[in-house]
Biopython code that builds the backbone (N, CA, C, O; Angstrom):
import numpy as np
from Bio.PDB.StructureBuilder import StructureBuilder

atoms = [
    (1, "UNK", "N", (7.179, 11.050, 4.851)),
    (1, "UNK", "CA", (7.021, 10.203, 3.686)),
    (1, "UNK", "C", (8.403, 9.800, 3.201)),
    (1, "UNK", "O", (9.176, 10.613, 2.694)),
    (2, "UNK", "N", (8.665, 8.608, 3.362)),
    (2, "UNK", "CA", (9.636, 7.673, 2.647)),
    (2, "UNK", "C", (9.525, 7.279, 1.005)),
    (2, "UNK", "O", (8.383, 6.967, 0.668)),
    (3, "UNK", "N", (10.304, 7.256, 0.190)),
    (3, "UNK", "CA", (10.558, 6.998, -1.095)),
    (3, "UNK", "C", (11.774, 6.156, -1.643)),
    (3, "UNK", "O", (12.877, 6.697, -1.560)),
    (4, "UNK", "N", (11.731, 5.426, -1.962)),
    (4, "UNK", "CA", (13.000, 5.031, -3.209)),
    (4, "UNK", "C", (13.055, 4.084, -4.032)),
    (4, "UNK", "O", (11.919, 3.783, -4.396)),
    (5, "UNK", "N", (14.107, 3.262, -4.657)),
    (5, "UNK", "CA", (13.763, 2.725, -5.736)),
    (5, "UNK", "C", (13.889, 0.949, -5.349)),
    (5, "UNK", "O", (14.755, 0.773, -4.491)),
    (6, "UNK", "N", (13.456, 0.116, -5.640)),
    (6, "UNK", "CA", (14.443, -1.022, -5.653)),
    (6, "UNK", "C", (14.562, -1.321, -6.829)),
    (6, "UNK", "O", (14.156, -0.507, -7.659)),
    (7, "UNK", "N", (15.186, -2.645, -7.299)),
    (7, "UNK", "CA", (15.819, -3.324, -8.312)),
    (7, "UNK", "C", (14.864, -4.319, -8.077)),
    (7, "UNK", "O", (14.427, -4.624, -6.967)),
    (8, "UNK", "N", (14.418, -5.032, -9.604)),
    (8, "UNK", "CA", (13.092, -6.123, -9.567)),
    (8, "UNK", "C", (13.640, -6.889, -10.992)),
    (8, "UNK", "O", (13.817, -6.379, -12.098)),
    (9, "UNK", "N", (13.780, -7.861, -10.693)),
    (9, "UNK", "CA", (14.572, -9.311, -11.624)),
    (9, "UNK", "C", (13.220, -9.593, -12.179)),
    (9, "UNK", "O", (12.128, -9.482, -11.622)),
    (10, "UNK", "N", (13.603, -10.106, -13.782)),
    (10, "UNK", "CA", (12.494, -10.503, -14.646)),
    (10, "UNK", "C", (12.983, -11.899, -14.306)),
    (10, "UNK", "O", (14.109, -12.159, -13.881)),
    (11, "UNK", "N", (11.652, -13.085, -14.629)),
    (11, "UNK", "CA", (11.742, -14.257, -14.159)),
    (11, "UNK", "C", (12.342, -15.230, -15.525)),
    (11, "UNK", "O", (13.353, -15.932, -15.507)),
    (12, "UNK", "N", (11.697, -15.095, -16.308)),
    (12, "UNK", "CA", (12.598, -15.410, -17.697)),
    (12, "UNK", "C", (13.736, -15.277, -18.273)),
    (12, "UNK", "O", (14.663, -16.069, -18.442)),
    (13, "UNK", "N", (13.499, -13.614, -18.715)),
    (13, "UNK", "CA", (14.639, -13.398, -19.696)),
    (13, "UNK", "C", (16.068, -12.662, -18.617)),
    (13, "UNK", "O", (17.184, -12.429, -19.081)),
    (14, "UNK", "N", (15.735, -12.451, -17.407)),
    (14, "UNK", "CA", (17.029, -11.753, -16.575)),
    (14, "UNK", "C", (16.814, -10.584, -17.018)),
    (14, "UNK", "O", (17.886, -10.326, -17.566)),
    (15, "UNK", "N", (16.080, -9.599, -17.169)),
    (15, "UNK", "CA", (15.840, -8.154, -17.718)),
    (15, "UNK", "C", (15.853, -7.656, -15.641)),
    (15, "UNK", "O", (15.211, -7.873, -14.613)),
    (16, "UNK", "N", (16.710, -7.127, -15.993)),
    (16, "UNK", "CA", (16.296, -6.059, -14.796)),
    (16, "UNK", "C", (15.748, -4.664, -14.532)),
    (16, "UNK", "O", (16.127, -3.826, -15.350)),
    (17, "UNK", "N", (15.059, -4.294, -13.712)),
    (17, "UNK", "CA", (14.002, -3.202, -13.808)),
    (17, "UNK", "C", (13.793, -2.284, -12.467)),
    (17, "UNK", "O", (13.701, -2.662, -11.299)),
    (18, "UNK", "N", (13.752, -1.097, -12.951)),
    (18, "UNK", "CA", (13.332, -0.405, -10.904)),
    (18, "UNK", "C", (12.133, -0.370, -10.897)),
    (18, "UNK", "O", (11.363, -0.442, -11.855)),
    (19, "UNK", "N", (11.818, -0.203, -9.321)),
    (19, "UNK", "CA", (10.625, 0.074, -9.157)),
    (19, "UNK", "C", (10.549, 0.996, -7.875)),
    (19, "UNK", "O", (11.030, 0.811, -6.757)),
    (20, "UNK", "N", (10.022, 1.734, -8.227)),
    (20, "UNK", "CA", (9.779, 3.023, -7.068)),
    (20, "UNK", "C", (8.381, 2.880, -6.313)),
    (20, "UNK", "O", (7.294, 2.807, -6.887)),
    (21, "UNK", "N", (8.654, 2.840, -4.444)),
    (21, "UNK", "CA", (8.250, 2.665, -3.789)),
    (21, "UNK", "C", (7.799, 3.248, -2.721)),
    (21, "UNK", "O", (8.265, 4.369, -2.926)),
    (22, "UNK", "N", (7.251, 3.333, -1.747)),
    (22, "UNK", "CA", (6.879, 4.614, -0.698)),
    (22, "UNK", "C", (6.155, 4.471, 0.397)),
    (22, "UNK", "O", (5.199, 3.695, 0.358)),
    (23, "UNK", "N", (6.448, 5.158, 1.547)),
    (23, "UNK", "CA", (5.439, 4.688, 3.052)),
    (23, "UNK", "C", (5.251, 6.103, 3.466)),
    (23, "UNK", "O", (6.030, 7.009, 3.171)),
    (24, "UNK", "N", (3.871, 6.267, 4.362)),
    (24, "UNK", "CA", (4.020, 7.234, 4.693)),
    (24, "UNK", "C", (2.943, 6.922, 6.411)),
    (24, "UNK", "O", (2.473, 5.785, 6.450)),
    (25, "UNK", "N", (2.736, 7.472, 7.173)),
    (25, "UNK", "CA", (1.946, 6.594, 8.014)),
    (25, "UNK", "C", (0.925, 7.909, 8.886)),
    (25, "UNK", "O", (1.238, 9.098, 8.953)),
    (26, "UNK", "N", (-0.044, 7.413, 9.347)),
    (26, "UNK", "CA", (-1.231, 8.743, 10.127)),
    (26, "UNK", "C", (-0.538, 7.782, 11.368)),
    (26, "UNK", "O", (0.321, 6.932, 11.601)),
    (27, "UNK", "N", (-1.723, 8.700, 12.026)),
    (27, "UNK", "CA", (-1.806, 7.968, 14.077)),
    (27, "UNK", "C", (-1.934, 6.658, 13.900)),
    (27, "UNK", "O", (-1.117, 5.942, 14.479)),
    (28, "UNK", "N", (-2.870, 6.097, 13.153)),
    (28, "UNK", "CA", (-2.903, 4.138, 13.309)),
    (28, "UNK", "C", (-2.903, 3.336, 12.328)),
    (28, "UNK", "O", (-3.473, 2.248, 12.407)),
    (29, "UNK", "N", (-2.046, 3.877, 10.868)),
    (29, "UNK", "CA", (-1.866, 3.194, 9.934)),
    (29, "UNK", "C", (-0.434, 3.408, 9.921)),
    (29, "UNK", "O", (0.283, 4.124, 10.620)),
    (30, "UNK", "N", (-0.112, 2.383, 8.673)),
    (30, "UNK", "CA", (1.250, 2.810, 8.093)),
    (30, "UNK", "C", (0.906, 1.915, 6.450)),
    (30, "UNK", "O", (0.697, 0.714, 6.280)),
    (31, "UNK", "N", (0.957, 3.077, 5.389)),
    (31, "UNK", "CA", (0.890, 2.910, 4.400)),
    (31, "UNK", "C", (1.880, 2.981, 3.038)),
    (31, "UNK", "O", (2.335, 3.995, 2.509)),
    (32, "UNK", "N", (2.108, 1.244, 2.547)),
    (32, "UNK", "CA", (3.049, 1.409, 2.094)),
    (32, "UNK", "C", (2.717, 0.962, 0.630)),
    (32, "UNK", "O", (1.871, 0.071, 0.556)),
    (33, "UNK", "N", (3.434, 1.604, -0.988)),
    (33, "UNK", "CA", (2.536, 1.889, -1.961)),
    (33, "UNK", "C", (4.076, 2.102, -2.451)),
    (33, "UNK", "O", (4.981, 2.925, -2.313)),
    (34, "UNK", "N", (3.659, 0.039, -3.539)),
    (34, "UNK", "CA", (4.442, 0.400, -5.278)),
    (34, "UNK", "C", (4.019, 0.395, -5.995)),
    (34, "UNK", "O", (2.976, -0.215, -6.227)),
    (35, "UNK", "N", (4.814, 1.290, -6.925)),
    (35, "UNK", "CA", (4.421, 1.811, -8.326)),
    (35, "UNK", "C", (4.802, 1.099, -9.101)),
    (35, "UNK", "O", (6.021, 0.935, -9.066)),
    (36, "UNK", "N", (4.118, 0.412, -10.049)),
    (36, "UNK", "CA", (4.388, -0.782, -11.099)),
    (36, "UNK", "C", (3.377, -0.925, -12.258)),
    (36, "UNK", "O", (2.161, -0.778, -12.136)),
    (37, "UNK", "N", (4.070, -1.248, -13.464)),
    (37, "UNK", "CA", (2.689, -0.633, -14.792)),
    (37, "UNK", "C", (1.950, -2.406, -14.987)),
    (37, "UNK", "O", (2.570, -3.444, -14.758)),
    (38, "UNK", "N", (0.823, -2.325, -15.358)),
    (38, "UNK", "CA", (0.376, -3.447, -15.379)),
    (38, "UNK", "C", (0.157, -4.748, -14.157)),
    (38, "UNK", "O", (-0.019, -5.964, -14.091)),
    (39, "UNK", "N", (0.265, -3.879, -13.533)),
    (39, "UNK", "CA", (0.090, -5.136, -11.965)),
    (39, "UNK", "C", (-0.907, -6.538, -12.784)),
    (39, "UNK", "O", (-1.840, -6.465, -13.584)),
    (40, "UNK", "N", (-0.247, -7.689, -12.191)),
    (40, "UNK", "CA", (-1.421, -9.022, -12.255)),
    (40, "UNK", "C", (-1.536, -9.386, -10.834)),
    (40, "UNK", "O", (-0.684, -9.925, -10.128)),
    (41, "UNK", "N", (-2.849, -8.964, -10.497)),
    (41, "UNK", "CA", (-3.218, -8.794, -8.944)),
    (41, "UNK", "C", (-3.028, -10.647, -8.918)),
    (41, "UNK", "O", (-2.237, -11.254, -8.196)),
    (42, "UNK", "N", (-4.080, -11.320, -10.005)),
    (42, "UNK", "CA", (-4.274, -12.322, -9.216)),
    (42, "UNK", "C", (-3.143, -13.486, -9.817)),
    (42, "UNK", "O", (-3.408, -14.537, -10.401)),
    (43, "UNK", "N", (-1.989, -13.003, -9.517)),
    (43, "UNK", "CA", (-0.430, -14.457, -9.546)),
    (43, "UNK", "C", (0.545, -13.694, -8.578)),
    (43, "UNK", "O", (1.705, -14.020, -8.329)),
    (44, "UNK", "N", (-0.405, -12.216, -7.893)),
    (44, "UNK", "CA", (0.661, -11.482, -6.729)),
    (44, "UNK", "C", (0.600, -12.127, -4.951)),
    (44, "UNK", "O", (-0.560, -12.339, -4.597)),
    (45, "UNK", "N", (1.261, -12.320, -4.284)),
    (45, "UNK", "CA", (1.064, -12.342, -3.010)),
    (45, "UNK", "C", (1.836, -11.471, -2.299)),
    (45, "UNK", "O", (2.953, -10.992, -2.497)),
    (46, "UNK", "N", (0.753, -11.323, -1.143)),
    (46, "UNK", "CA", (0.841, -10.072, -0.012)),
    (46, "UNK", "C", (1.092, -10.875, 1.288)),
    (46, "UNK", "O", (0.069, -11.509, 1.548)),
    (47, "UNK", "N", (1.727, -11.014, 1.884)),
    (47, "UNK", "CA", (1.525, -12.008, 3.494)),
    (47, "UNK", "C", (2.319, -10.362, 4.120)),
    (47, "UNK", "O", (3.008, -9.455, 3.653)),
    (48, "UNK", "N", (1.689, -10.737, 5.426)),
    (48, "UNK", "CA", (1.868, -9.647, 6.449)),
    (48, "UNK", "C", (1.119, -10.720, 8.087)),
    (48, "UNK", "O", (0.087, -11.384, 8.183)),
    (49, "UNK", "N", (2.262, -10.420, 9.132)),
    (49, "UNK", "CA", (2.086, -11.203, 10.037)),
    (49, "UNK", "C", (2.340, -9.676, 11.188)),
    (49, "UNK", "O", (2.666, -8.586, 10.717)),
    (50, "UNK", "N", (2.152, -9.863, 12.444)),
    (50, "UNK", "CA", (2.326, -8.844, 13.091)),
    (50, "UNK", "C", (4.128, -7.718, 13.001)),
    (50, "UNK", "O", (4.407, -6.596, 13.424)),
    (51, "UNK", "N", (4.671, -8.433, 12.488)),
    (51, "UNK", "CA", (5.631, -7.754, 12.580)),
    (51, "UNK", "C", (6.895, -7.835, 11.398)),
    (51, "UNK", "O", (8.090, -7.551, 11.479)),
    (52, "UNK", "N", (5.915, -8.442, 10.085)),
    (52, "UNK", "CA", (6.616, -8.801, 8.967)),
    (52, "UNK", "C", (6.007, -8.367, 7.579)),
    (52, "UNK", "O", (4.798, -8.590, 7.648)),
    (53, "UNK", "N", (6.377, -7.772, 6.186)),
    (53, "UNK", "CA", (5.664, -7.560, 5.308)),
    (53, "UNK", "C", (6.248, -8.284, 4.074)),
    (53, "UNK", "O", (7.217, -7.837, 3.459)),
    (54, "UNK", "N", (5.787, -9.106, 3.838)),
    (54, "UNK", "CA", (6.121, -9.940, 2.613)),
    (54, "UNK", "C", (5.526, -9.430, 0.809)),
    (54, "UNK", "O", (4.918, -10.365, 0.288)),
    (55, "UNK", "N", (5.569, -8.893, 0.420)),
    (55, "UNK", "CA", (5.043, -8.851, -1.165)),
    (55, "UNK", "C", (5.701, -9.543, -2.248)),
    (55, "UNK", "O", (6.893, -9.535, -1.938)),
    (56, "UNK", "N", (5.575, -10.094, -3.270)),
    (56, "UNK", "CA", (5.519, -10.374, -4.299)),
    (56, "UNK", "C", (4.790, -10.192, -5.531)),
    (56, "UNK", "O", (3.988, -11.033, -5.936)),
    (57, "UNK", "N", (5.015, -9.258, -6.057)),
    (57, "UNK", "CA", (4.340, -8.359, -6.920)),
    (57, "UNK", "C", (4.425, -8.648, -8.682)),
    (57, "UNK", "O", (5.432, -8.470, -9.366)),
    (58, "UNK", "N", (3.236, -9.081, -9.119)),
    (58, "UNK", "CA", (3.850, -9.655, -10.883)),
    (58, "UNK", "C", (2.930, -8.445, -11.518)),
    (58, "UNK", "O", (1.777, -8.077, -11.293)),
    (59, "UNK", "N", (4.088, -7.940, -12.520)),
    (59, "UNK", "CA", (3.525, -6.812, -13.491)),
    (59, "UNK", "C", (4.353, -6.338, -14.650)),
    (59, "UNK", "O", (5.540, -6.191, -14.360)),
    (60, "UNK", "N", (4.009, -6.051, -15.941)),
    (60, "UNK", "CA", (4.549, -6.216, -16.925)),
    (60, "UNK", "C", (4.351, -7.314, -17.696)),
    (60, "UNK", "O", (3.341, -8.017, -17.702)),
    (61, "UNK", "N", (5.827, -7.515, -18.671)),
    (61, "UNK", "CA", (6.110, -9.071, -18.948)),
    (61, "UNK", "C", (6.786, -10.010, -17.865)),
    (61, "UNK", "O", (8.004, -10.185, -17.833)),
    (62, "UNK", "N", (6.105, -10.462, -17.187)),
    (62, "UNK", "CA", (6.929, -11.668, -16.653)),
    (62, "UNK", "C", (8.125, -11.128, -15.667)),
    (62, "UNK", "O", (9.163, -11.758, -15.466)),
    (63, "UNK", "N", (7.825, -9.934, -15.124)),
    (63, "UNK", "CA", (8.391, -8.823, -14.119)),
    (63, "UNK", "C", (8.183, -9.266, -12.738)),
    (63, "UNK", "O", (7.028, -9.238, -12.314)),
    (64, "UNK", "N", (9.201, -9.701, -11.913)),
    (64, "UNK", "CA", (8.604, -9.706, -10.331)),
    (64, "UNK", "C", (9.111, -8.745, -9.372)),
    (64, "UNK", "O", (10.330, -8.694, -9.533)),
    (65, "UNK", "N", (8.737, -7.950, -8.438)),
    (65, "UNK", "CA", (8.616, -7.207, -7.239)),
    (65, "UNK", "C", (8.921, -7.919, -6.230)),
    (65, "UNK", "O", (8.093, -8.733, -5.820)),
    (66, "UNK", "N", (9.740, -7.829, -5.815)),
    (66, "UNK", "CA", (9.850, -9.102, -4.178)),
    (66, "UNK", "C", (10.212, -8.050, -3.225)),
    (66, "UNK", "O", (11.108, -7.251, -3.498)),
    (67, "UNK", "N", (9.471, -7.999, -1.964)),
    (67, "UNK", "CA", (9.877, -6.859, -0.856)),
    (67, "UNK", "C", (9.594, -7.990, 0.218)),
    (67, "UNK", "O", (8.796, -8.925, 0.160)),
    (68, "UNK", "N", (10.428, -7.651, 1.151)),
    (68, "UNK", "CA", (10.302, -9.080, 2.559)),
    (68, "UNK", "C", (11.271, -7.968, 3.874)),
    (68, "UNK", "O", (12.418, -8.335, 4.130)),
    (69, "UNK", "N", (10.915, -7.142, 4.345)),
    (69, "UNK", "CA", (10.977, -6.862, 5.593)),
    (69, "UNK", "C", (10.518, -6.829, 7.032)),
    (69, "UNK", "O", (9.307, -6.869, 7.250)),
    (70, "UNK", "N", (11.299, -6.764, 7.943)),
    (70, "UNK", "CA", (10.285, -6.773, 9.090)),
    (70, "UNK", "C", (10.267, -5.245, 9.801)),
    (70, "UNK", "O", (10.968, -4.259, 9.576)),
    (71, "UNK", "N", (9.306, -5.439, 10.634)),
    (71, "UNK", "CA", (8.333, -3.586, 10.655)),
    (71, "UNK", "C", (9.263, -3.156, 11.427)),
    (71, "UNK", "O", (10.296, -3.816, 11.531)),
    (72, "UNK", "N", (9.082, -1.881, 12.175)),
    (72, "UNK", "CA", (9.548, -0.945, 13.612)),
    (72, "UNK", "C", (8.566, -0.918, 14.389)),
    (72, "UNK", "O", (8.534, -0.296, 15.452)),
    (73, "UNK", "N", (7.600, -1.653, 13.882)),
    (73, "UNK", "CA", (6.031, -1.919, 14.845)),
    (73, "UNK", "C", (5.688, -2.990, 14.684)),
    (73, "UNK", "O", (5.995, -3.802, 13.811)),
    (74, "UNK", "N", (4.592, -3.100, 16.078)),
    (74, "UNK", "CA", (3.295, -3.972, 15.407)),
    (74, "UNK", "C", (2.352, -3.924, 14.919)),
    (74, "UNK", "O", (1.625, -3.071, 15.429)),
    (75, "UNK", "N", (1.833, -4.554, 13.939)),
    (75, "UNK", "CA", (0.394, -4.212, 13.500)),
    (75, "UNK", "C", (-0.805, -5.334, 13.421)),
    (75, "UNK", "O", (-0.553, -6.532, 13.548)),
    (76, "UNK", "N", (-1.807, -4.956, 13.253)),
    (76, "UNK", "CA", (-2.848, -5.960, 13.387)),
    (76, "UNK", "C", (-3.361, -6.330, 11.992)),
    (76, "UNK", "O", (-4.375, -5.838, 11.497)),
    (77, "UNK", "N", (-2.397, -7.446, 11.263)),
    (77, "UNK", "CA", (-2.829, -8.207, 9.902)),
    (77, "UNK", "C", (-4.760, -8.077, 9.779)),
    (77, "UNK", "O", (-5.302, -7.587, 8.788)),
    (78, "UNK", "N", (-5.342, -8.484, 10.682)),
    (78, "UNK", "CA", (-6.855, -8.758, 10.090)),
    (78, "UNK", "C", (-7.156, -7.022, 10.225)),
    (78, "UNK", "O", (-8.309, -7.004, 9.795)),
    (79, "UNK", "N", (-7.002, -6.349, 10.379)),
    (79, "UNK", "CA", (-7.674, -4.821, 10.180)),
    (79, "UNK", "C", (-6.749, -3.774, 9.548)),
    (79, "UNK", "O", (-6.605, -2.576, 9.796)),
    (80, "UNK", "N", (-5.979, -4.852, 8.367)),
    (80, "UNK", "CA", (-5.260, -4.516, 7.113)),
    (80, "UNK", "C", (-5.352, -4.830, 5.683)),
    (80, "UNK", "O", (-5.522, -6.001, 5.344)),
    (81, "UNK", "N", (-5.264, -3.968, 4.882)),
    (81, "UNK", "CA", (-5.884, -4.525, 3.485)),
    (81, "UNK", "C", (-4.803, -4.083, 2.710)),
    (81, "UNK", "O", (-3.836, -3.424, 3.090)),
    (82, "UNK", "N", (-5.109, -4.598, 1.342)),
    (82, "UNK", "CA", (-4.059, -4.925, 0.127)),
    (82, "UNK", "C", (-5.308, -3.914, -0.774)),
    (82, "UNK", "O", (-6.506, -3.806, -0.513)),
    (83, "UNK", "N", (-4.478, -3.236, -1.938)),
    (83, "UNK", "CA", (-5.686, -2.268, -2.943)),
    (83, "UNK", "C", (-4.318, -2.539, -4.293)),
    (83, "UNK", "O", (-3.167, -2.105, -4.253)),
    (84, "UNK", "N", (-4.839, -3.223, -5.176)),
    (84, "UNK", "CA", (-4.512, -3.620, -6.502)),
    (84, "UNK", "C", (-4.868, -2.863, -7.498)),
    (84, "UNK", "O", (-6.022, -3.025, -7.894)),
    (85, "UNK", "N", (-3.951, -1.753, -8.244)),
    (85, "UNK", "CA", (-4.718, -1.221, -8.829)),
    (85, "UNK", "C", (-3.519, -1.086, -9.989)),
    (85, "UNK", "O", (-2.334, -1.044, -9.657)),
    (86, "UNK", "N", (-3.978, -1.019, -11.468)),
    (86, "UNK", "CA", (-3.384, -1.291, -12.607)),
    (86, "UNK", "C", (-1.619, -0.595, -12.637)),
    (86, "UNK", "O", (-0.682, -1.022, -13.312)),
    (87, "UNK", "N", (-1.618, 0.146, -12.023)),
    (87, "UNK", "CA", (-0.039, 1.084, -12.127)),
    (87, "UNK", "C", (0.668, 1.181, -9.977)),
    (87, "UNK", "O", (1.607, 1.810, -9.491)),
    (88, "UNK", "N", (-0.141, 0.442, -9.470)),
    (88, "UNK", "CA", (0.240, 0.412, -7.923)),
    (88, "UNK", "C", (0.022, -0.240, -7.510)),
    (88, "UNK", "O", (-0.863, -0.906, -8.049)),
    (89, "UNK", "N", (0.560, -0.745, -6.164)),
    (89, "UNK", "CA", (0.368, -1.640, -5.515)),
    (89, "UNK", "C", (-0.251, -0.999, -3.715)),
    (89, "UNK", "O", (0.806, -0.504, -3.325)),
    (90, "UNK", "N", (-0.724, -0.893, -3.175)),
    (90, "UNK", "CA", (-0.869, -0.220, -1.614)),
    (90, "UNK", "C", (-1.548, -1.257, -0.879)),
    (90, "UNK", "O", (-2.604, -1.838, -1.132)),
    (91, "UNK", "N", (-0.418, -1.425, 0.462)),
    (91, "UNK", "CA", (-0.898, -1.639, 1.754)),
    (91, "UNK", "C", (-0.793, -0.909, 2.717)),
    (91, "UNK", "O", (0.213, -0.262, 3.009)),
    (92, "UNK", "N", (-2.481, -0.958, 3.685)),
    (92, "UNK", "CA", (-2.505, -0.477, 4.741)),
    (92, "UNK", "C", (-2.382, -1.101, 5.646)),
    (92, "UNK", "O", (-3.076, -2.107, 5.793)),
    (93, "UNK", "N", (-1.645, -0.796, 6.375)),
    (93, "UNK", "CA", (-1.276, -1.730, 7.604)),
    (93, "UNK", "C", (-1.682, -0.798, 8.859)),
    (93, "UNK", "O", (-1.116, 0.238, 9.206)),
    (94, "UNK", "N", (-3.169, -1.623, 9.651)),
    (94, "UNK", "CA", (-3.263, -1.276, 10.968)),
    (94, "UNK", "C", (-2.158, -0.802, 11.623)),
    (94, "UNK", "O", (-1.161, -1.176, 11.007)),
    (95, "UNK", "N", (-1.769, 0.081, 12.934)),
    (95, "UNK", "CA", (-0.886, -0.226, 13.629)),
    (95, "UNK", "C", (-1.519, -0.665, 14.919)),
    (95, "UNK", "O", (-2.397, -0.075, 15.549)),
    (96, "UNK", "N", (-0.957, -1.740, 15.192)),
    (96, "UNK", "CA", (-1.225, -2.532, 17.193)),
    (96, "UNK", "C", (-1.492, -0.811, 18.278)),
    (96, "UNK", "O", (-2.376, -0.759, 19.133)),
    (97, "UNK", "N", (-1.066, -0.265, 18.143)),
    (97, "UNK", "CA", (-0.625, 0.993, 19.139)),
    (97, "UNK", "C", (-0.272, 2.408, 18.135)),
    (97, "UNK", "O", (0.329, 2.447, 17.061)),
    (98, "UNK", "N", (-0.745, 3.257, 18.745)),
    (98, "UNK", "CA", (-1.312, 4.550, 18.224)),
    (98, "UNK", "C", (-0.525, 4.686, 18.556)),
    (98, "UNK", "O", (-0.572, 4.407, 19.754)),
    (99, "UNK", "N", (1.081, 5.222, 18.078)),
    (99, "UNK", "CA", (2.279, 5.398, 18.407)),
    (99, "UNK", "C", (3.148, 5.871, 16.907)),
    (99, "UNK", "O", (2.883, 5.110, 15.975)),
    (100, "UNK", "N", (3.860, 6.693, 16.652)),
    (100, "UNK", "CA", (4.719, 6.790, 15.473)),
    (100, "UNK", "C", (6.051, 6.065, 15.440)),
    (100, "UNK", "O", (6.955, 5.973, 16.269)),
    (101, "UNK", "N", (5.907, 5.646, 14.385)),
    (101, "UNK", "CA", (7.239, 4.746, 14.462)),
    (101, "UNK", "C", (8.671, 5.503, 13.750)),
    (101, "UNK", "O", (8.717, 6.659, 13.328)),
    (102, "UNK", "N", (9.211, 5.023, 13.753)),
    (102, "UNK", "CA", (10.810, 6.105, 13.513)),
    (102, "UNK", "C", (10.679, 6.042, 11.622)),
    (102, "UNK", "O", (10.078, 5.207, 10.946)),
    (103, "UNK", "N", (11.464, 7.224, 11.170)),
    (103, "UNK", "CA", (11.336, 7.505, 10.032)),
    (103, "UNK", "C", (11.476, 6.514, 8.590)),
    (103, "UNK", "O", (11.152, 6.712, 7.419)),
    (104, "UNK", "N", (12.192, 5.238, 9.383)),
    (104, "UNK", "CA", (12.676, 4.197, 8.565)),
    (104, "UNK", "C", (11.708, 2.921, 8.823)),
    (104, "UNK", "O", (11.827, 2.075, 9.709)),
    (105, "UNK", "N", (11.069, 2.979, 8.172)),
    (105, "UNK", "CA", (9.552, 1.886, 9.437)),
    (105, "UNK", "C", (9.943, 0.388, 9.160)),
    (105, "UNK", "O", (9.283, -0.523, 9.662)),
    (106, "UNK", "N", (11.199, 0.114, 8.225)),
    (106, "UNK", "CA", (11.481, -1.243, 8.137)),
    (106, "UNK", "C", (12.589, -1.342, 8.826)),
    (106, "UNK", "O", (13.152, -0.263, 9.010)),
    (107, "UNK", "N", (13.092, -2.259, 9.268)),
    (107, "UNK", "CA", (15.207, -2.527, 9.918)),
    (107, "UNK", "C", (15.780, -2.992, 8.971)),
    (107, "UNK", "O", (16.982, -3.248, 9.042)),
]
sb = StructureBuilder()
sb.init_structure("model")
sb.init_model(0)
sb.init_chain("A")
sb.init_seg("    ")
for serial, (resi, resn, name, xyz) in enumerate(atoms, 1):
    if name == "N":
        sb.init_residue(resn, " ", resi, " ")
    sb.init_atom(name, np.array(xyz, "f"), 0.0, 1.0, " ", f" {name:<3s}", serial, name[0])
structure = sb.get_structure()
């Protein structure tokens, strides 16, 4: 299990803010889960392509989350889901191949 913080720019006023983040993965997932108070699921986007994870995350006042890496795997976008929930954010991401990926699952 991976942990740490990033830095998340308010879109208005320039308030800057952390946000603590985390992956941890079984045999054919890899699950990755931020912590954020007030999530607004529906002005957030999630894109995930086989080998890319895009989020944009709105929560608070006028708070954005931006995460854009690419994986140490592949995974299969359609047998992956997004779970919105008032203080988190979690995606599961299929993995393509029942394989563990190295401790740092982004480059």
């Amino acid at each position: 299990r991976q942990s740490t913080e990033a830095v998340v720019s308010t879109q208005s006023t320039g308030k800057v803010a952390e946000c603590r983040y985390d992956w941890h993965q079984t045999g054919d997932t890899v699950n990755f889960t931020a912590y954020l108070k007030n999530v607004k699921p529906e002005i957030c986007t999630v894109n995930c392509n086989p080998v890319k994870l895009q989020l944009e995350i709105y929560f608070g006042e006028d708070q954005v989350f931006s995460f854009n890496k690419i994986l140490c795997g592949i995974i299969d976008p359609e047998k992956s889901k997004v779970i919105f929930a008032k203080t988190k954010v979690e995606v599961s991401m299929r993995k393509a191949e029942f394989v563990a990926w190295p401790s740092s699952f982004v480059l």
